[in-house]
N, C-alpha and C positions, 0 to 999 in steps of 0.2 A: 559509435557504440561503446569504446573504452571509458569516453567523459559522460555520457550516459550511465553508464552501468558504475562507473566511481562513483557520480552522486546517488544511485539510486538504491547503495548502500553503503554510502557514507563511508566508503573504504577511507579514509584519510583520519579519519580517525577510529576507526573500528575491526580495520585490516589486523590480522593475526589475533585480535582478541576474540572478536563475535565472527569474522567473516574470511574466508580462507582465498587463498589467489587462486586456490584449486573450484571453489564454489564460484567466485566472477568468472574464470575463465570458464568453466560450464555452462553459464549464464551468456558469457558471449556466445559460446559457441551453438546454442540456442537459436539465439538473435540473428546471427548473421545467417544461419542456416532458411529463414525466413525470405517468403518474396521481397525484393526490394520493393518494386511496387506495393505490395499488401501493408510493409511495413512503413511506408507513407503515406498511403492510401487511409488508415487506421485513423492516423492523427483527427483525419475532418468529423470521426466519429464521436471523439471523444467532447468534440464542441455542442452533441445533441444534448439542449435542454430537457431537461426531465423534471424540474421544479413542480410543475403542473401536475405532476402522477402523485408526489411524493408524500402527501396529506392522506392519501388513500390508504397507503399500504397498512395493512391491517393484522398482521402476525408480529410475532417477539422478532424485533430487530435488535442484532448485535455489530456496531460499529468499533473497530480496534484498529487503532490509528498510532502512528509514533509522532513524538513532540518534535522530532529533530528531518521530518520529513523537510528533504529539500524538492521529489520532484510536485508533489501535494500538498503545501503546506496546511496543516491542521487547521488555522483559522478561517484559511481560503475556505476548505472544504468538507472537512469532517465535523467540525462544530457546527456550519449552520446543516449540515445533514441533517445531525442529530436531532436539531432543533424543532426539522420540516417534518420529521419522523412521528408521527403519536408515539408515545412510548419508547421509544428507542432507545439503549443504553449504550454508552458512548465508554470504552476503556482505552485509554488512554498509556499508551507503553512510553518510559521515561529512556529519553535518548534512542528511541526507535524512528530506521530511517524506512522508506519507502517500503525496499527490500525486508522489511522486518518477521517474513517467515523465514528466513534463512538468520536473522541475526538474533532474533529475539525470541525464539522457535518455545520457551520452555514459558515465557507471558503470554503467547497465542496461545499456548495448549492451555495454561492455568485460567483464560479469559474465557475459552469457548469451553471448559466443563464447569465452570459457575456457571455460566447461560445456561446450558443444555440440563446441570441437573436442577 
């Protein structure tokens, strides 16, 4: 969970600037508080294709992704989202890593109140 949760905010290079030892350790302690079982059990879920729905979706979609995600990288997944999406708007956070509501807390807020107003 520790090399989990380093990369999944980029603590290595964002430690003490964007992200606190005090916020990953809360995040671990999160985690580990979790079934073992549930928290590998979860994995096989994440492999459910959904491509097939994703032309449907028919409301304002807003997709906000970091460039620097290491456990999702952006071209894997948030571009062709965007792409599957009618419409969708795709913002894009510079050096945002997975974790990017804890590190980049003040681009999510500024991204979802252009959407929403």
């Amino acid at each position: 969970m520790t090399d989990f949760l380093a990369d999944f905010y980029n603590v290595d290079v964002l430690a003490g600037e964007r992200i606190s030892e005090q916020a990953v350790r809360a995040s671990w302690n999160v985690a580990v508080g979790a079934s073992a079982k549930g928290t590998l059990d979860c994995v096989q879920a994440w492999l459910t294709d959904f491509r097939e729905d994703l032309p449907r979706i028919d409301v304002p979609t807003l997709i906000i992704h970091g460039d620097a995600d290491r456990t999702l990288p952006i071209d894997s997944t948030a571009i062709p989202l965007a792409r599957s999406i009618p419409g969708a708007r795709l913002v894009t956070v510079p050096g945002g890593p997975h974790g990017l509501l804890w590190t980049h807390a003040d681009e999510v807020n500024a991204a979802l109140l252009a959407f929403l107003g």
